[in-house]
N, C-alpha and C positions, 0 to 999 in steps of 0.2 A: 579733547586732548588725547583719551584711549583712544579714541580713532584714528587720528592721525599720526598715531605713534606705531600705530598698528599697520597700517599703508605701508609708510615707512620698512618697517620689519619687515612685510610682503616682498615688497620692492627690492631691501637687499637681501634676501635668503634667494629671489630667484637670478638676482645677477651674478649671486656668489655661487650659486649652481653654472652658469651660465660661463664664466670663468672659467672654474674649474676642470670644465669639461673643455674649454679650449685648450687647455696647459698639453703638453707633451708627458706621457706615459711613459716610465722608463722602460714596462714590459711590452707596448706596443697596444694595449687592451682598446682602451677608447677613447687618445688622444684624435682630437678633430683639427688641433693649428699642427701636426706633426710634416705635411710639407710644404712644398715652396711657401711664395707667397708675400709680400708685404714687408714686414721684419719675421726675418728668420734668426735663429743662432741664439746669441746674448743677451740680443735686444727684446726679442718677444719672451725670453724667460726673465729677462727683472721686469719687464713691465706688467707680465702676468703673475709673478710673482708677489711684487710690490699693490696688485691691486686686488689679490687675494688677500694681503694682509691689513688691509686698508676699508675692505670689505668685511671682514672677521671683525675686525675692531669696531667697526658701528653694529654688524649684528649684536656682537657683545653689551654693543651701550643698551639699542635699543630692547634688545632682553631685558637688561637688569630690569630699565626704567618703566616697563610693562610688567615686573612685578611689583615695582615699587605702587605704583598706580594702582594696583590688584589689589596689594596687603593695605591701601589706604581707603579701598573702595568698601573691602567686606571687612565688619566688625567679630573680630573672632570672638567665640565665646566656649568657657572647656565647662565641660559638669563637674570639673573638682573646684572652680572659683564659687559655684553653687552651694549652700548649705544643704547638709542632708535633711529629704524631707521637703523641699522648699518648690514651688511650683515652677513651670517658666513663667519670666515677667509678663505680668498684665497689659495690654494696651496702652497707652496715654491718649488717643484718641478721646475727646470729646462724647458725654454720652447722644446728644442730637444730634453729631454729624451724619452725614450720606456715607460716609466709609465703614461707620462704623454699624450702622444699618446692612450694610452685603455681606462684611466677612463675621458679624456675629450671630450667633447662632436664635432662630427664634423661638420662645418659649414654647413649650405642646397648650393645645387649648385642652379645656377645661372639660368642653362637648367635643365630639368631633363633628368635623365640620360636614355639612350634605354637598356628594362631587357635584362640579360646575355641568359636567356633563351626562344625561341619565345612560345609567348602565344597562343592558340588554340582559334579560333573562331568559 
């Protein structure tokens, strides 16, 4: 769903560029629809008008709804809900699992160990 909401968003921010840059410049700067052409006059300002705004309102949605998606993805967490003193939470991991064999730490031995490889003197 983030992904395709994300296309989505790609998709109108570059049409809404695309647009905008068509529209007539009042100061002449970097209108591109500013001669003849197709519809001129009235017509090509409400319709580029009308589809700016029309464009704006979905970038708008789909903003909101990509951070709604965000704020539901990542669990916030503040160090003032924390008691002072109090560690971060422990794993829930299983002690035999494979996950929990990579990201925990392994004891130090006892001996150290002789390298696999002989070292050169």
């Amino acid at each position: 769903m983030l992904n395709v909401l994300l296309v989505v968003h790609l998709l109108i921010a570059i049409a809404l560029v695309g647009v905008i840059l068509l529209q007539r410049s009042e100061g002449g700067a970097l209108g591109i629809g500013g001669g003849g052409g197709l519809m001129t006059g009235r017509a090509a300002g409400n319709l580029l008008t009308r589809a700016t705004a029309i464009l704006v309102a979905g970038f708008f949605l789909t903003s909101m709804g990509l951070a709604l998606i965000s704020n539901e993805r990542s669990k916030p967490s503040s160090l003032m809900d924390r008691a002072p003193g109090s560690a971060a939470p422990a794993s829930t991991a299983p002690a035999g699992s494979s996950t929990s064999d990579l990201s925990a730490p392994k004891p130090a031995p006892a001996t150290p160990e002789a390298p696999a490889a002989p070292l050169s003197r």
